[in-house]
C-alpha positions as CSV (number, residue, x, y, z in Angstrom):
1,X,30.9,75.9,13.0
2,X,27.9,74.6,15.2
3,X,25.9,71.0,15.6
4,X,22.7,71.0,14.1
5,X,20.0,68.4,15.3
6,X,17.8,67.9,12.8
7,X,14.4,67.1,13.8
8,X,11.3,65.1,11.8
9,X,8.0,64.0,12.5
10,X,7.1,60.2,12.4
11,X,3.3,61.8,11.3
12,X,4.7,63.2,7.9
13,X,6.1,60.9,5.5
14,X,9.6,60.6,5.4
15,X,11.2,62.4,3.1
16,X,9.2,64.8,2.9
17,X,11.2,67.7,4.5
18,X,11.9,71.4,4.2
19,X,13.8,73.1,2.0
20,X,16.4,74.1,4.3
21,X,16.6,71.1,5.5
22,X,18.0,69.9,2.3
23,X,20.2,72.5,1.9
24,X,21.5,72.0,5.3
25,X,22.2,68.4,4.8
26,X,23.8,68.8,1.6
27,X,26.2,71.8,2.9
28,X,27.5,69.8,6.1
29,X,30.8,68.4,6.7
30,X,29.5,65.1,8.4
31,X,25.7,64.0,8.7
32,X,25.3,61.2,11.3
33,X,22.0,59.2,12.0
34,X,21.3,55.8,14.0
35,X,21.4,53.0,11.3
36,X,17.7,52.3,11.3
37,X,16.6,55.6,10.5
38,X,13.5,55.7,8.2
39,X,14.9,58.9,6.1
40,X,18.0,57.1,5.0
41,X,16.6,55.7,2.2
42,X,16.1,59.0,0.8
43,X,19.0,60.8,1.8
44,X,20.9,58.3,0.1
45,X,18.9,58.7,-3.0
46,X,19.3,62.6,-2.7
47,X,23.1,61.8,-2.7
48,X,23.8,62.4,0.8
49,X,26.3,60.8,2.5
50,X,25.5,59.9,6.1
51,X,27.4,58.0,8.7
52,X,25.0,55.2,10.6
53,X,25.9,54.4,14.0
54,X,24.1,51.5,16.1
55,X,23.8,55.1,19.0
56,X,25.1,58.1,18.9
57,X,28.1,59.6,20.9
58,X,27.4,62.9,22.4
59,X,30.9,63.9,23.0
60,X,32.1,62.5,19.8
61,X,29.5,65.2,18.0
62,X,30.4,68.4,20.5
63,X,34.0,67.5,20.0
64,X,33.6,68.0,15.7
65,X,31.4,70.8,17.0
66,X,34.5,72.5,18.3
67,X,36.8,71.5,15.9
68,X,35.0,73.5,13.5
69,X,33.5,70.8,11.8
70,X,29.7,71.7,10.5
71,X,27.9,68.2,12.0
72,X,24.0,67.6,11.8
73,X,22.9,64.9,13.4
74,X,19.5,63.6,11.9
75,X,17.3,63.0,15.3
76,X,15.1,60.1,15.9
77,X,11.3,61.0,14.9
78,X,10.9,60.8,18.9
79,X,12.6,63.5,19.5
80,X,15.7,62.2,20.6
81,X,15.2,63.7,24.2
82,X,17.7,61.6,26.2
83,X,20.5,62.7,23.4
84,X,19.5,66.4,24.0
85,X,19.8,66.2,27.7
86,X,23.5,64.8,27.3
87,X,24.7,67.3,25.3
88,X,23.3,69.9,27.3
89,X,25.3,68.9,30.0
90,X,28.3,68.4,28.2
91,X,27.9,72.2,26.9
92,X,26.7,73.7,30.0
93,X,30.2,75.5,30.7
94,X,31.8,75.5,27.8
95,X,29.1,76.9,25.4
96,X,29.2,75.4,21.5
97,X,26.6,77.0,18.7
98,X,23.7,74.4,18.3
99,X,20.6,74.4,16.2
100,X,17.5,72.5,16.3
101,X,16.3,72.8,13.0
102,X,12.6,71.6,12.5
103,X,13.0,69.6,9.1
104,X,9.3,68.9,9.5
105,X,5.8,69.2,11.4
106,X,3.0,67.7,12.4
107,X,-0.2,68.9,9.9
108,X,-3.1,70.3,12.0
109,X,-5.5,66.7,12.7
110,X,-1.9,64.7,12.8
111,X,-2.3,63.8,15.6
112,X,-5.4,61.3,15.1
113,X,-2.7,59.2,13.0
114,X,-1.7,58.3,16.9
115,X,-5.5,57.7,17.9
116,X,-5.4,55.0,14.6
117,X,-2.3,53.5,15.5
118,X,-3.2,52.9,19.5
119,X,-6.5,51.8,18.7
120,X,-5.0,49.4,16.3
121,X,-2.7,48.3,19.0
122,X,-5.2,47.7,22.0
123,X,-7.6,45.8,19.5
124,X,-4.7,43.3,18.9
125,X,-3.4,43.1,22.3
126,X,-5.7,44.1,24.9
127,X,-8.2,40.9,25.7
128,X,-11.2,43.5,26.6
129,X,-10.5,45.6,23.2
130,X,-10.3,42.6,21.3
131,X,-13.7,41.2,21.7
132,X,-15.6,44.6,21.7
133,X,-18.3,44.2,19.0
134,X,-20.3,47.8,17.4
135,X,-23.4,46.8,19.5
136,X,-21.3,46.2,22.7
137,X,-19.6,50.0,22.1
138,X,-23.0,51.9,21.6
139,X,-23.6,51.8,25.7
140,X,-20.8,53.7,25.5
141,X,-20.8,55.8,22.7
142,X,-23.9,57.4,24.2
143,X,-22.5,57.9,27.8
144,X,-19.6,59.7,26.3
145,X,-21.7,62.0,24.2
146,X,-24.3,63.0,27.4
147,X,-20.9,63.7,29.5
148,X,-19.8,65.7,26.6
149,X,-23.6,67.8,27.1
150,X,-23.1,67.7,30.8
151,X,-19.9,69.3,30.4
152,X,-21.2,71.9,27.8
153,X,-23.9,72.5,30.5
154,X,-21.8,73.0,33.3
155,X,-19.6,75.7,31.9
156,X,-16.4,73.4,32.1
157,X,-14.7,74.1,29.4
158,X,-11.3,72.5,30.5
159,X,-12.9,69.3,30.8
160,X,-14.5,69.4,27.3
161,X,-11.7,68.5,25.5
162,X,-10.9,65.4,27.4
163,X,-14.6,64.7,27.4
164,X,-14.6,65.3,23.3
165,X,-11.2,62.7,23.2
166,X,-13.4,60.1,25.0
167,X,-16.3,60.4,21.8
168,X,-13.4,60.6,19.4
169,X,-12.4,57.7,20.6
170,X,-15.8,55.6,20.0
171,X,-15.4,56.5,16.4
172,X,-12.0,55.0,16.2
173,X,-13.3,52.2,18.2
174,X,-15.9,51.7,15.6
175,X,-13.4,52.3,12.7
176,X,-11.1,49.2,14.1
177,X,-13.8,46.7,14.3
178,X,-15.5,47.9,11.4
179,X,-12.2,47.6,9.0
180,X,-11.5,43.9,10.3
181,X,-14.4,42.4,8.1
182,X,-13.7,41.0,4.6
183,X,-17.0,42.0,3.4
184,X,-18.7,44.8,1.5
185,X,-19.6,46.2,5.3
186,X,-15.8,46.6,5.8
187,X,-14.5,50.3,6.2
188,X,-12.2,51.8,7.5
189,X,-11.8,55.4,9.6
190,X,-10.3,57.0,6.6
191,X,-13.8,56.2,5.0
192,X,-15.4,57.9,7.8
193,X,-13.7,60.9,7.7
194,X,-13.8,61.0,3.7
195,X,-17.8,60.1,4.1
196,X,-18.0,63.7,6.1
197,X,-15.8,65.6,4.0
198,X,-18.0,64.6,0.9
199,X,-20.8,65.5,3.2
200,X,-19.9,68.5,3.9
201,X,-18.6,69.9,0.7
202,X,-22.0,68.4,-0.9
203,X,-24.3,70.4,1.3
204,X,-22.4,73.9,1.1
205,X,-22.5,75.2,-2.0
206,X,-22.1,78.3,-1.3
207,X,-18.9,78.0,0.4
208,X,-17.5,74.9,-1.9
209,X,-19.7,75.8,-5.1
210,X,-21.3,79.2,-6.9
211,X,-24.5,79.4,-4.9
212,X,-25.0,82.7,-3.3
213,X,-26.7,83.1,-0.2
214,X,-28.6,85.8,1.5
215,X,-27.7,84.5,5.4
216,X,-27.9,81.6,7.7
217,X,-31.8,80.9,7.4
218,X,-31.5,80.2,3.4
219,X,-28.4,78.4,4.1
220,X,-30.3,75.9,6.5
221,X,-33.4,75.9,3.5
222,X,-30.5,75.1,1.4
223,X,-29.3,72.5,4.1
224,X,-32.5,70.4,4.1
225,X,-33.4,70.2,0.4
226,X,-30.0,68.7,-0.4
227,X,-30.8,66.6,2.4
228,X,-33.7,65.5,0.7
229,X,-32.4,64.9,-2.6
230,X,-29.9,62.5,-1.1
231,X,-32.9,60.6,0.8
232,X,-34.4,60.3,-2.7
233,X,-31.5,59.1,-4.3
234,X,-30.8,56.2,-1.9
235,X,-34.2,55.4,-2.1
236,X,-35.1,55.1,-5.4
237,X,-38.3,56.6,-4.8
238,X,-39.8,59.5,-3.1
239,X,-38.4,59.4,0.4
240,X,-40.3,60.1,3.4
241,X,-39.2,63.1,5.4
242,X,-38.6,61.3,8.8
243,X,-35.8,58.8,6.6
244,X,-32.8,59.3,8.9
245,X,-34.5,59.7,12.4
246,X,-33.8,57.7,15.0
247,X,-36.5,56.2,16.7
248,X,-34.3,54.7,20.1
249,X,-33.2,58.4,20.8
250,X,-34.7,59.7,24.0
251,X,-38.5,60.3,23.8
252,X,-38.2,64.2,24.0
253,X,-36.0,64.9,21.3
254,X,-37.5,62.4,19.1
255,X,-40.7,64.1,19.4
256,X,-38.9,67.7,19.1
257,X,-37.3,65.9,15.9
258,X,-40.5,64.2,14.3
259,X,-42.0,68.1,14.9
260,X,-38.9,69.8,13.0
261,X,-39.1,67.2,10.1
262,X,-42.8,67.6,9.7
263,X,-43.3,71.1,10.0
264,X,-40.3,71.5,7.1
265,X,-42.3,69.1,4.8
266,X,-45.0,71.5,5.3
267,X,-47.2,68.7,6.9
268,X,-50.8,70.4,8.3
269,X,-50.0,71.4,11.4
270,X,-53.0,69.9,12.7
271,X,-51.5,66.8,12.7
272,X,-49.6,67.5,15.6
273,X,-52.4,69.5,17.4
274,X,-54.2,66.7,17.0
275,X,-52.1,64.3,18.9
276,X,-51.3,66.7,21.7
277,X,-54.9,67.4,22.4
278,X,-55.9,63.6,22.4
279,X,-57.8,64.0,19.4
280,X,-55.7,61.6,17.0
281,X,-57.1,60.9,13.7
282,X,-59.3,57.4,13.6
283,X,-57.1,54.6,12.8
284,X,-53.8,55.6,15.1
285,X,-52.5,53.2,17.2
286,X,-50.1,53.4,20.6
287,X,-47.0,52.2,20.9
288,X,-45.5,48.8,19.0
289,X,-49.1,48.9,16.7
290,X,-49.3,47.8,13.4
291,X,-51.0,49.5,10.7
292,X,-54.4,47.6,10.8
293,X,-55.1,49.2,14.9
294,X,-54.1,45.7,16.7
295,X,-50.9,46.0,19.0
296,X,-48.2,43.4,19.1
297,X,-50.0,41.3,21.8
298,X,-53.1,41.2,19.4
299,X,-55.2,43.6,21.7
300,X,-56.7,46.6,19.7
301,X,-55.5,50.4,20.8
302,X,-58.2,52.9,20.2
303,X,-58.2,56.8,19.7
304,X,-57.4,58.4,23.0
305,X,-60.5,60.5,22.5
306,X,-62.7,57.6,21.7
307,X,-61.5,56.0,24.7
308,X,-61.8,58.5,27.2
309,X,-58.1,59.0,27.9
310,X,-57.9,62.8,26.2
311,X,-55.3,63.5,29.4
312,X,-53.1,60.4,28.2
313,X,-49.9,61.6,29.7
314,X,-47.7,60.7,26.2
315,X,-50.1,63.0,24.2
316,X,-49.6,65.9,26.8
317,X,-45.8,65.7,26.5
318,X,-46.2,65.6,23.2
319,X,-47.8,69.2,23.4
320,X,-45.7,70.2,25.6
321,X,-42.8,69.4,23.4
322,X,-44.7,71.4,21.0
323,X,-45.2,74.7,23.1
324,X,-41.5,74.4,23.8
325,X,-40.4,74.8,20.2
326,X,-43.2,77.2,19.3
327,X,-41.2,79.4,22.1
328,X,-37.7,78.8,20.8
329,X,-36.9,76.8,23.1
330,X,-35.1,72.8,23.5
331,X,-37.8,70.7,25.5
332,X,-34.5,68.2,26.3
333,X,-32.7,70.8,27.5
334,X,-35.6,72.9,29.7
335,X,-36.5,69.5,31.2
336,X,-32.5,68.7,31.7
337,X,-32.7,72.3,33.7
338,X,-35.5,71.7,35.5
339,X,-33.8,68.3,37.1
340,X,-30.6,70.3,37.6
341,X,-32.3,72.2,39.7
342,X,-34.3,69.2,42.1
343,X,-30.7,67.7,42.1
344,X,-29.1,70.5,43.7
345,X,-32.2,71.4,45.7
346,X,-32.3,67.6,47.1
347,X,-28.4,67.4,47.7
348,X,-28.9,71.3,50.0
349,X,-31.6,68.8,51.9
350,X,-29.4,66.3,52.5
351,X,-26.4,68.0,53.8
352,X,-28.8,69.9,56.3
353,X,-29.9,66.2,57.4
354,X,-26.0,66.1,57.7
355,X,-25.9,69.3,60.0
């Protein structure tokens, strides 16, 4: 007969194990497991009898091994590492049949129930966790995500999956703080990830649903009318196409952005032409405006044209940002290439000062 060591996963519910898992328990001679183990419950309820120790006695199991006895011993959801190494040792010259037999396994994603639970852990017990607040975490929320492009950008590969952990780990962050109000604000990161999974089903129909599809440009037409219906429905109303942006993103993607919304409400395009030749229509106002022309401070802004400024650097980015797209390309990222290149060009200048 051999020793079996039957292994579990602490991510699957216990309980929940294979068939041949059952049929080995209910076959064996002698099933053995430490006396707090969280399957006991329903091995007991499956009608198998198992003998609970406070720990388990390595050559007390080879020994029945030998003997002829079939013995499974039901591993700790750890692994039971230490236990393995003992009776490795004790087998090492005087071999004995043993099987590790997987009773289960971890899902693919199960490994975010560990993120959940150490998140939950360092927000009770860590001092620096424990006071974090959403607005304190967005500093870094957005560092993370521009090392995550940096990495992208540099070809590092290896790094990226550390560097995606580090974002993952924001929305966990959030997830914690988020689920300790009492509120209707309260959620939790289940209710993230179920918000995205609705999200995503929703606005592919022609994967989830019966809409047919012709290739990846009337998918993305698809893509922004269901978008559209949903800003409609939250709204009540007719939405506005630009519902959704936002405004604190860095000044060259908004722009890029504002351009892509417009341009797929079918806005003249005019209006943008206008605004990167300096010619905006009577009436617009510069930053922090309000609608009637006067500026925060009470001072009025005029039309760049009336006022002589038709070089105004913002409206000549904002063409440029417009030239950019209209030759397929990312303004954020050419610009991001662009300063790549002074980096390295400055750092060659100041090794030679070094030489």
């Amino acid at each position: 007969m051999s020793l079996t060591l039957l292994a579990t996963t602490h991510r699957v519910a216990p309980g929940l194990l294979s068939w041949k898992a059952w049929e080995t328990l209910r076959s064996a001679a002698r099933v053995l497991a430490r006396d707090d183990h969280p399957l006991l419950p329903y091995l007991h309820e499956a009608g198998v009898h198992v003998e609970q120790v406070a720990e388990p006695d390595p050559a007390g199991l080879v020994a029945a091994a030998r003997a002829g006895e079939g013995v499974v011993w039901v591993a700790d959801p750890d692994g039971d590492e230490r236990l393995m190494r003992e009776i490795g040792q004790l087998v090492l010259n005087d071999p004995v049949d043993i099987e590790v037999l997987h009773g289960s396994y971890d899902l693919p994603g199960a490994r975010l129930l560990d993120l959940v639970s150490v998140m939950d852990t360092l927000r009770r017990d860590c001092p620096w966790d424990a006071k974090q607040t959403h607005a304190s975490l967005v500093p870094y929320l957005l560092e993370e995500a521009y090392e995550v492009a940096d990495t992208v950008e540099d070809g590092d590969l290896g790094a990226l999956r550390e560097e995606l952990g580090d974002v993952l780990m924001q929305v966990a962050f959030h997830s914690v703080v988020a689920a300790e109000r009492t509120d209707e604000t309260a959620f939790t990161i289940d209710d993230v990830a179920a918000g995205i999974v609705d999200k995503l089903v929703r606005r592919h129909p022609h994967v989830f649903g019966d809409v047919t599809v012709s290739g990846a440009d009337e998918v993305n037409a698809n893509w922004e009318q269901i978008k559209a219906a949903e800003r409609t429905a939250k709204s009540g109303e007719t939405a506005s196409v630009f519902d959704g942006v936002p405004m604190g993103q860095p000044a060259l993607t908004l722009a890029a952005q504002l351009q892509r919304r417009a341009e797929r409400a079918e806005a003249p395009a005019e209006l943008s032409e206008q605004i990167a030749s300096g010619r905006a229509a009577s009436g617009s106002t510069a930053s922090g405006s309000t609608a009637s022309g006067s500026t925060a401070s009470g001072s009025t802004a005029s039309d760049p044209a009336e006022s002589g400024q038709a070089d105004d650097i913002g409206a000549r980015l904002f063409g440029l940002v417009r030239e950019a797209r209209a030759e397929g390309r990312d303004p954020e990222a050419e610009l991001r290439a662009v300063s790549r290149v002074f980096r390295e060009r400055v750092q060659d200048w100041e090794r030679a000062q070094k030489e």
